[in-house]
C-alpha positions as YAML, in Angstrom:
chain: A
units: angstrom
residues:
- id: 1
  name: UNK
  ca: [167.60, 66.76, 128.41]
- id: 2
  name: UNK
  ca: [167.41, 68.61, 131.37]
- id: 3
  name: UNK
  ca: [164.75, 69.41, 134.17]
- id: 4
  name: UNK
  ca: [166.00, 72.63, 136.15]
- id: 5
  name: UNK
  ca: [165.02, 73.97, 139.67]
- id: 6
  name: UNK
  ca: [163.03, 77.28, 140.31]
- id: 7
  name: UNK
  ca: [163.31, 78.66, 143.88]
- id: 8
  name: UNK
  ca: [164.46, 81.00, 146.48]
- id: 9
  name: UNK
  ca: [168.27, 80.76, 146.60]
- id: 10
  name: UNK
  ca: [170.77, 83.26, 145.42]
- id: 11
  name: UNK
  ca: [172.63, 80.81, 143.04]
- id: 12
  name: UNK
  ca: [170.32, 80.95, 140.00]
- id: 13
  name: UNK
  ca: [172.03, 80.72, 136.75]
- id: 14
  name: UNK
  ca: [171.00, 81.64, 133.06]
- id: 15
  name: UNK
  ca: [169.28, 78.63, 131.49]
- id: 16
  name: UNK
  ca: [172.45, 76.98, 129.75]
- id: 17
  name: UNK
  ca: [171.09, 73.56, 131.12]
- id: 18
  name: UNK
  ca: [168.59, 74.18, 127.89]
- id: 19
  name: UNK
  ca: [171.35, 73.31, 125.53]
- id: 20
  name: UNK
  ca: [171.40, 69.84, 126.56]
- id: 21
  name: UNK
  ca: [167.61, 69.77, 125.97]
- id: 22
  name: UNK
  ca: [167.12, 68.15, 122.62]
- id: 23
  name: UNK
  ca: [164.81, 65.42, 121.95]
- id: 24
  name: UNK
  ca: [165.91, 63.73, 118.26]
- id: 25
  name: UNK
  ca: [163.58, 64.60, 115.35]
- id: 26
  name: UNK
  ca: [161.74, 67.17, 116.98]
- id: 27
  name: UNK
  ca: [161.95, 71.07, 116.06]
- id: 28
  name: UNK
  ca: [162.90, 73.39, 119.37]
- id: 29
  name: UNK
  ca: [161.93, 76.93, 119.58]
- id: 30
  name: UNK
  ca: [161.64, 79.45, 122.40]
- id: 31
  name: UNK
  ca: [158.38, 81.47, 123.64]
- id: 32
  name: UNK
  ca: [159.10, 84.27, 125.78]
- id: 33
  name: UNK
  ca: [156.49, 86.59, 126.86]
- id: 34
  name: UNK
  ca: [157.32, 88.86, 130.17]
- id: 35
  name: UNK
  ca: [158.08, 86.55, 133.15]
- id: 36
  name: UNK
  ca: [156.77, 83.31, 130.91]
- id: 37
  name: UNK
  ca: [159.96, 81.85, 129.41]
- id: 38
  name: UNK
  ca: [159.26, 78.72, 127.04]
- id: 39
  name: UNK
  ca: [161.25, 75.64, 125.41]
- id: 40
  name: UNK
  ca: [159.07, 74.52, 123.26]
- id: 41
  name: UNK
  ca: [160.05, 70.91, 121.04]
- id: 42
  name: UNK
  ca: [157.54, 69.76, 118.53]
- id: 43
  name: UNK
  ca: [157.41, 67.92, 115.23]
- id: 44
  name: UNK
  ca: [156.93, 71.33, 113.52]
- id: 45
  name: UNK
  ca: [157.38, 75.23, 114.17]
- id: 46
  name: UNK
  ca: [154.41, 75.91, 116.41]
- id: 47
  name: UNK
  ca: [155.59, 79.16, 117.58]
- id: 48
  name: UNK
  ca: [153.18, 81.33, 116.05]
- id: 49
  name: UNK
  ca: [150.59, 79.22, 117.84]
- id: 50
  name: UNK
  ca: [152.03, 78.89, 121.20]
- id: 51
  name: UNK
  ca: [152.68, 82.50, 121.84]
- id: 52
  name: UNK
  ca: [148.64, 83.20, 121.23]
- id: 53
  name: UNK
  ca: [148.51, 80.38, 123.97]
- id: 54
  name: UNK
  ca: [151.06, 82.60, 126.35]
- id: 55
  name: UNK
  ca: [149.18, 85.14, 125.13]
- id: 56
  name: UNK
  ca: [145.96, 83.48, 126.19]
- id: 57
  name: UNK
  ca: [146.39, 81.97, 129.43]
- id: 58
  name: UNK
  ca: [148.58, 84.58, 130.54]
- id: 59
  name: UNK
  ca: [145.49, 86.73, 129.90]
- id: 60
  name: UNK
  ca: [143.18, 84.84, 131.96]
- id: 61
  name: UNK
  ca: [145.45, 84.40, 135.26]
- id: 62
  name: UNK
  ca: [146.41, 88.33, 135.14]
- id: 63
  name: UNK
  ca: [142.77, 88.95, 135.22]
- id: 64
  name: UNK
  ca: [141.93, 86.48, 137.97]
- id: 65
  name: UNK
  ca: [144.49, 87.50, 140.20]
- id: 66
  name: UNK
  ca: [143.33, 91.07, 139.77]
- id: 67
  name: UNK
  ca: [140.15, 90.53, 140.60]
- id: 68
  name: UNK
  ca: [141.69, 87.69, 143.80]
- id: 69
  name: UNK
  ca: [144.27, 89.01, 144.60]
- id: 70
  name: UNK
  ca: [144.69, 86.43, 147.94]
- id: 71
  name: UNK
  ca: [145.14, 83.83, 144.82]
- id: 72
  name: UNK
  ca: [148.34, 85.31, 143.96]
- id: 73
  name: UNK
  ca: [149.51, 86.09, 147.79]
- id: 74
  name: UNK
  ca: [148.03, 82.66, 149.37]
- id: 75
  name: UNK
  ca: [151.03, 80.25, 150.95]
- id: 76
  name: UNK
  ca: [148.09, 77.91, 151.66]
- id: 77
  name: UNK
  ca: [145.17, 76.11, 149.42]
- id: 78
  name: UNK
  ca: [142.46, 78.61, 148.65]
- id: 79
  name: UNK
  ca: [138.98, 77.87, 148.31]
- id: 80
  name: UNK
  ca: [137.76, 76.32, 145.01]
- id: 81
  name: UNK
  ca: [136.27, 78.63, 142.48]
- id: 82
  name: UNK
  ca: [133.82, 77.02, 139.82]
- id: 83
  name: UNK
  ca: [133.55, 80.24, 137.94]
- id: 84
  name: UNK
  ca: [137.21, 80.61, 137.47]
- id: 85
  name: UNK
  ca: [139.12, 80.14, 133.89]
- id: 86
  name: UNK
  ca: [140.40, 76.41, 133.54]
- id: 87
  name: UNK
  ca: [143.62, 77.07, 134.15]
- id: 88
  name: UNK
  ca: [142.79, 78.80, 137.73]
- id: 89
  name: UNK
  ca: [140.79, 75.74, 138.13]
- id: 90
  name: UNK
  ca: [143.45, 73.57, 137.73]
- id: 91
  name: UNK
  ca: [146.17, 75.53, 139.64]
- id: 92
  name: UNK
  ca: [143.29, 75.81, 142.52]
- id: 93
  name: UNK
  ca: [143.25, 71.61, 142.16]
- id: 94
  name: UNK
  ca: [146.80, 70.99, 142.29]
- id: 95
  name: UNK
  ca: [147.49, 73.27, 145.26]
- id: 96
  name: UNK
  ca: [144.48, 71.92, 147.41]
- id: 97
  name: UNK
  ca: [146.20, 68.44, 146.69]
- id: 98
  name: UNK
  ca: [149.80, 69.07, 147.74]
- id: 99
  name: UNK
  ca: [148.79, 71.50, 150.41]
- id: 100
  name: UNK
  ca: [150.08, 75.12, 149.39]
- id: 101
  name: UNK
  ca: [149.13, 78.26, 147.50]
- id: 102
  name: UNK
  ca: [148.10, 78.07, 144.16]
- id: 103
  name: UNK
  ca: [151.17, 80.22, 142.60]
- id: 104
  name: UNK
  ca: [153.22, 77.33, 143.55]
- id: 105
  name: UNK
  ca: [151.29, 75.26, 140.17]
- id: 106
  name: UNK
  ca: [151.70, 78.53, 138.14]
- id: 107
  name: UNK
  ca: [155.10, 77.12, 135.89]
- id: 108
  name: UNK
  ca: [153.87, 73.46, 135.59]
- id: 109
  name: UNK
  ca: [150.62, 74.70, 134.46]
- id: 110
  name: UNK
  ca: [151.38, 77.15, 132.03]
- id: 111
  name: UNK
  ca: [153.49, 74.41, 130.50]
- id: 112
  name: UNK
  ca: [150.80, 71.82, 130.17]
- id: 113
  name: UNK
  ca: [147.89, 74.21, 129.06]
- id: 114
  name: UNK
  ca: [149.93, 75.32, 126.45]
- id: 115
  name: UNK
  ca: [151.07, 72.07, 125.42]
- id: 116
  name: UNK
  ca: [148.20, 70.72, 125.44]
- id: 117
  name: UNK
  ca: [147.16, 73.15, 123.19]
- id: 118
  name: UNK
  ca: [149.51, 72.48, 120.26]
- id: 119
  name: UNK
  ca: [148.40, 68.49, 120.73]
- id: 120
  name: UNK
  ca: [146.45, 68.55, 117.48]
- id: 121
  name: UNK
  ca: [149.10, 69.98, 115.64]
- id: 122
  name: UNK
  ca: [151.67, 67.68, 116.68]
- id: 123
  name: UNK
  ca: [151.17, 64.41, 118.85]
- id: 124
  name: UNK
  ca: [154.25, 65.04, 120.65]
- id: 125
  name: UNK
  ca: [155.18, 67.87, 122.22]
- id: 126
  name: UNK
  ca: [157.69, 69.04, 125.13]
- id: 127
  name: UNK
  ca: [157.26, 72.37, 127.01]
- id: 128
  name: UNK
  ca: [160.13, 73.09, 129.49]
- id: 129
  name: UNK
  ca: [159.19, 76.60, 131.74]
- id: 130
  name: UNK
  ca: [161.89, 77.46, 133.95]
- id: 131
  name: UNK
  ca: [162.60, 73.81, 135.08]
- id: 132
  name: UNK
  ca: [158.52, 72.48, 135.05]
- id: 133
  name: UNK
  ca: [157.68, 70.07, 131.82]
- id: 134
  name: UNK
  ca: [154.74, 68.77, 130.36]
- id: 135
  name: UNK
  ca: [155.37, 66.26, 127.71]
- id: 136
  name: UNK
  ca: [153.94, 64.18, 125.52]
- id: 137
  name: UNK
  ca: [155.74, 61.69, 124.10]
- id: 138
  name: UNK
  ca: [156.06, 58.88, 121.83]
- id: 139
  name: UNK
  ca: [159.33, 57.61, 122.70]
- id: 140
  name: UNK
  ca: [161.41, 56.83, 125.46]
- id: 141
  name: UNK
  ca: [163.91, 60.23, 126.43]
- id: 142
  name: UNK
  ca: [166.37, 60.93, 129.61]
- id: 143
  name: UNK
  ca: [165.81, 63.91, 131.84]
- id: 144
  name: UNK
  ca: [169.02, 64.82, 133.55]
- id: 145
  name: UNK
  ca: [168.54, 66.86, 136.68]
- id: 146
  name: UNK
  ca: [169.73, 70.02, 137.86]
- id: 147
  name: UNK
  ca: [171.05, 70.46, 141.15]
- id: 148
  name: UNK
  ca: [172.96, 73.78, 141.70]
- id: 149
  name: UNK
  ca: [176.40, 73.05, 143.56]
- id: 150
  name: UNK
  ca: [175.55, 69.16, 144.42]
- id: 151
  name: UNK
  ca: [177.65, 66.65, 142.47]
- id: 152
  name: UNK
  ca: [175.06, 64.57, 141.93]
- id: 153
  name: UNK
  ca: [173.70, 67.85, 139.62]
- id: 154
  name: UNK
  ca: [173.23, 66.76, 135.74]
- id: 155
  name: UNK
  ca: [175.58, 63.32, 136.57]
- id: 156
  name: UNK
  ca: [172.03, 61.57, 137.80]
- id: 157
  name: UNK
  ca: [168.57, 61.46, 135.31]
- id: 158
  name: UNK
  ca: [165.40, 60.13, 134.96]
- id: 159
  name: UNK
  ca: [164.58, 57.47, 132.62]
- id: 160
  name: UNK
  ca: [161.06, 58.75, 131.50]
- id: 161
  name: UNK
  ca: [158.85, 55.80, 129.31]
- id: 162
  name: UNK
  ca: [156.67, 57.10, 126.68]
- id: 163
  name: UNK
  ca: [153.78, 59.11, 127.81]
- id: 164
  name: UNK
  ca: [150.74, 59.05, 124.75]
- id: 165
  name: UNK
  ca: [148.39, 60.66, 127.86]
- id: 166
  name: UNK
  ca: [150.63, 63.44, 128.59]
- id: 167
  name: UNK
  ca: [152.84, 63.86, 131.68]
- id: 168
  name: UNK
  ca: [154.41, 66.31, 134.22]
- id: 169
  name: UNK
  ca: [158.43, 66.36, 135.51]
- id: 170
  name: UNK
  ca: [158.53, 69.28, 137.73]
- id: 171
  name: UNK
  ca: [161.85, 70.21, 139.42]
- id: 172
  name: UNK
  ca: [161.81, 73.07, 142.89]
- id: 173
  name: UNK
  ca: [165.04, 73.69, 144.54]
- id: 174
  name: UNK
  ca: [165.52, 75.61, 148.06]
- id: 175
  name: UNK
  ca: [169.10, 76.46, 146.59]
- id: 176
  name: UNK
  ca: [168.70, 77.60, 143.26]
- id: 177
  name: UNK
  ca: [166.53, 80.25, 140.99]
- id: 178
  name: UNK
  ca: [164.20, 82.68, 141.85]
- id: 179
  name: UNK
  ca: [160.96, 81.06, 143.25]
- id: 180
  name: UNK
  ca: [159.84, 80.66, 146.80]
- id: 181
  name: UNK
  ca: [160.45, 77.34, 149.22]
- id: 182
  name: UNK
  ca: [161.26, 77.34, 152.74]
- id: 183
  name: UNK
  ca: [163.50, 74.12, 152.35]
- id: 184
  name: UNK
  ca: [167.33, 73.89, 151.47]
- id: 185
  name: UNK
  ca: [167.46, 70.99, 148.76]
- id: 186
  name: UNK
  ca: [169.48, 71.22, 146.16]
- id: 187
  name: UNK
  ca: [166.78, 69.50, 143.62]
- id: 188
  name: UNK
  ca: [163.43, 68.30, 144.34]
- id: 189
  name: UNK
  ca: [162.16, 66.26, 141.22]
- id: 190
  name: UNK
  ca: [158.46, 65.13, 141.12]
- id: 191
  name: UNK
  ca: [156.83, 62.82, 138.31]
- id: 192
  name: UNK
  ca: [152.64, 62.87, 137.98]
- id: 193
  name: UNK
  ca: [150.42, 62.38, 134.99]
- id: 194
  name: UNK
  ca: [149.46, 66.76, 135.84]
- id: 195
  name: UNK
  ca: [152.56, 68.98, 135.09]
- id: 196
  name: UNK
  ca: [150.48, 71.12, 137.87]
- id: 197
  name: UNK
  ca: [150.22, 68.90, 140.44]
- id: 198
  name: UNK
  ca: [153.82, 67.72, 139.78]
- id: 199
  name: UNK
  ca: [154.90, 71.61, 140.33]
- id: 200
  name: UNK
  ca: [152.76, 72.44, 143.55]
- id: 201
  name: UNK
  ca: [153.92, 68.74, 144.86]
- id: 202
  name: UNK
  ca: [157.79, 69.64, 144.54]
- id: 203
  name: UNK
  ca: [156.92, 72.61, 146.32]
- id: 204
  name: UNK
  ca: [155.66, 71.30, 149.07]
- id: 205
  name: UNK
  ca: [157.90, 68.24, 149.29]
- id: 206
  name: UNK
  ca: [160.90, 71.00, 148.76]
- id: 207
  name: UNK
  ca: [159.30, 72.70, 151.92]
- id: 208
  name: UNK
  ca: [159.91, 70.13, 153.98]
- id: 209
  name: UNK
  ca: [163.75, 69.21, 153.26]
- id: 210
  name: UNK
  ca: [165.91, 71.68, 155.30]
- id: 211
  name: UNK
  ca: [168.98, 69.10, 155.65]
- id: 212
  name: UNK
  ca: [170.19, 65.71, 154.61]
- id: 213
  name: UNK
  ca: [168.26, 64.82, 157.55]
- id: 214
  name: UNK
  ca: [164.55, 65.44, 156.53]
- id: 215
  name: UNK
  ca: [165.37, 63.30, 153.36]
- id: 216
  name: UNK
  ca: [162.68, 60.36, 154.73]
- id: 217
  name: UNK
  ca: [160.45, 63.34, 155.84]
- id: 218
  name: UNK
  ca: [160.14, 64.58, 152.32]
- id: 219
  name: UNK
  ca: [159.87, 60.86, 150.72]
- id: 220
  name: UNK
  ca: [156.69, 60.47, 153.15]
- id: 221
  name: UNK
  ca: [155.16, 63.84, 152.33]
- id: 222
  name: UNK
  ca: [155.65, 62.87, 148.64]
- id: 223
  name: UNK
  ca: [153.75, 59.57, 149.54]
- id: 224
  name: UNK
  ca: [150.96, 61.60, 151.13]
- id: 225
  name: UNK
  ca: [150.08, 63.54, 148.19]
- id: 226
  name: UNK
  ca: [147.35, 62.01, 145.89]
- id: 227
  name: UNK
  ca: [148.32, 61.39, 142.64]
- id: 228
  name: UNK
  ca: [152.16, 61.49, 142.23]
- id: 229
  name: UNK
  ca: [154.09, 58.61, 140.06]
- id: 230
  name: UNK
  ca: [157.37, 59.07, 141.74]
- id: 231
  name: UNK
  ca: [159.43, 61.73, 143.39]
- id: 232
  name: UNK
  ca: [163.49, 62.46, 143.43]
- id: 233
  name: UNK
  ca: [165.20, 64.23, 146.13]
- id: 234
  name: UNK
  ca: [168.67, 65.75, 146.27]
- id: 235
  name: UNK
  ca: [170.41, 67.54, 149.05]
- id: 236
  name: UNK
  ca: [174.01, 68.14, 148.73]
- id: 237
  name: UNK
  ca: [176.13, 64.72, 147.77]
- id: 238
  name: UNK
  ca: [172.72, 62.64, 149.71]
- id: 239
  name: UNK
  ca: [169.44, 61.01, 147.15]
- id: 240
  name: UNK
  ca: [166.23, 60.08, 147.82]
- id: 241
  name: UNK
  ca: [163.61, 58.13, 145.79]
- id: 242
  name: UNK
  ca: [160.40, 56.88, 145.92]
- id: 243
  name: UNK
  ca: [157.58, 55.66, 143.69]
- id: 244
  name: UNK
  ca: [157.83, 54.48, 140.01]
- id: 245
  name: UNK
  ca: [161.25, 56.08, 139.19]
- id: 246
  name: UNK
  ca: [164.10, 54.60, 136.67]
- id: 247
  name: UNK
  ca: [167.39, 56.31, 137.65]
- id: 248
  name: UNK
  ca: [170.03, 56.77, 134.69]
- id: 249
  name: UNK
  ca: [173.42, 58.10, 134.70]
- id: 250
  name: UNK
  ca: [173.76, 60.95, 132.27]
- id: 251
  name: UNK
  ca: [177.14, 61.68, 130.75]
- id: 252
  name: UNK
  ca: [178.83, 65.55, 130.48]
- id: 253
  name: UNK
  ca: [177.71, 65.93, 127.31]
- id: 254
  name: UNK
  ca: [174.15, 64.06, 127.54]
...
């Protein structure tokens, strides 16, 4: 399996990295609607299901952001909204915690409402969107990590233990895919029980990593921000790792 960085440089490449993304006996299927692209694994074809949740969600945060339209603009936490739809509420949560706007918690959160969704119809469930994953799992799987250019890309994983609560592996990259950061690393990785948090948190870590230099600046944002199990940084052939993280070596074809 792979995780795969979203962000601002001009290197992005079409999601091949998804063909390494197979968990055993579970069913994968795609979900695309507009900008939302989904890998969806489950223990049965939920497709039909998760596109109403696309469908859904997608609904409620095009509304929101047309009536607040600062929530879609803001590079900073914006003020808490109790009358917003839960997955605002959420995004609004995550943001405030890691200390940036609240699009940076869109991807993670789309994944994890919608997974979350197709719970009672399967206990586990994986959601990939466009390098953010919720999962829930029963079993023990790898995660190898994307990392643009770096030779350390898809050679170095993440050992991720079952997870029967649900949990987010969110991946932001200042080198790679479409998305916004103002740092240069190749892969920023971030584990935390919220797929949301785990997105707006490699965000902001990513922010802060502009050379192999700021590697010990971004472990100690990544310690800062409530709520994080454990966070992987990569900048060109240079790692860094904190928290509750088990490193594994993938192989090419893993």
């Amino acid at each position: 399996m792979g995780t795969k960085p979203k962000n601002s440089g001009s290197g992005y490449e079409e999601r091949t990295y998804r063909r390494r993304m197979v968990a055993q006996g579970l069913i994968s299927f795609p979900v695309i609607v507009k900008e939302t692209d989904l890998l969806i694994q489950a223990q049965r074809d939920l497709r039909g299901l998760a596109h109403a949740a696309v469908l859904n969600y997608r609904y409620q945060l095009e509304q929101y952001i047309h009536q607040h339209p600062e929530f879609f603009h803001s590079l900073i936490p914006v003020a808490f909204d109790e009358f917003a739809p839960p997955i605002v509420k959420d995004m609004i949560r995550a943001a405030r915690t890691a200390g940036v706007g609240p699009m940076a918690a869109v991807a993670g959160a789309m994944a994890e409402f919608v997974g979350r969704q197709l719970l009672p119809d399967s206990p586990e469930v994986i959601v990939e969107n466009g390098g953010d994953i919720f999962l829930r799992s029963l079993r023990e799987f790898k995660a190898g990590i994307f990392a643009g250019s770096s030779s350390l890309s898809l050679r170095i994983g993440l050992r991720v233990p079952p997870a029967d609560q649900g949990l987010g592996v969110c991946t932001s990259s200042g080198t790679v895919g479409p998305s916004l950061s103002f740092g240069r690393a190749d892969a920023v990785c971030v584990i935390a029980p919220s797929a949301s948090l785990a997105d707006a948190a490699a965000t902001a870590v990513g922010n802060r990593v502009k050379s192999a230099q700021d590697l010990s600046t971004g472990l100690e944002t990544a310690q800062a921000i409530a709520g994080l199990t454990g966070v992987v940084i990569i900048i060109g052939e240079k790692m860094g790792v904190w928290g509750k993280v088990e490193l594994t070596e993938m192989s090419p074809s893993a």
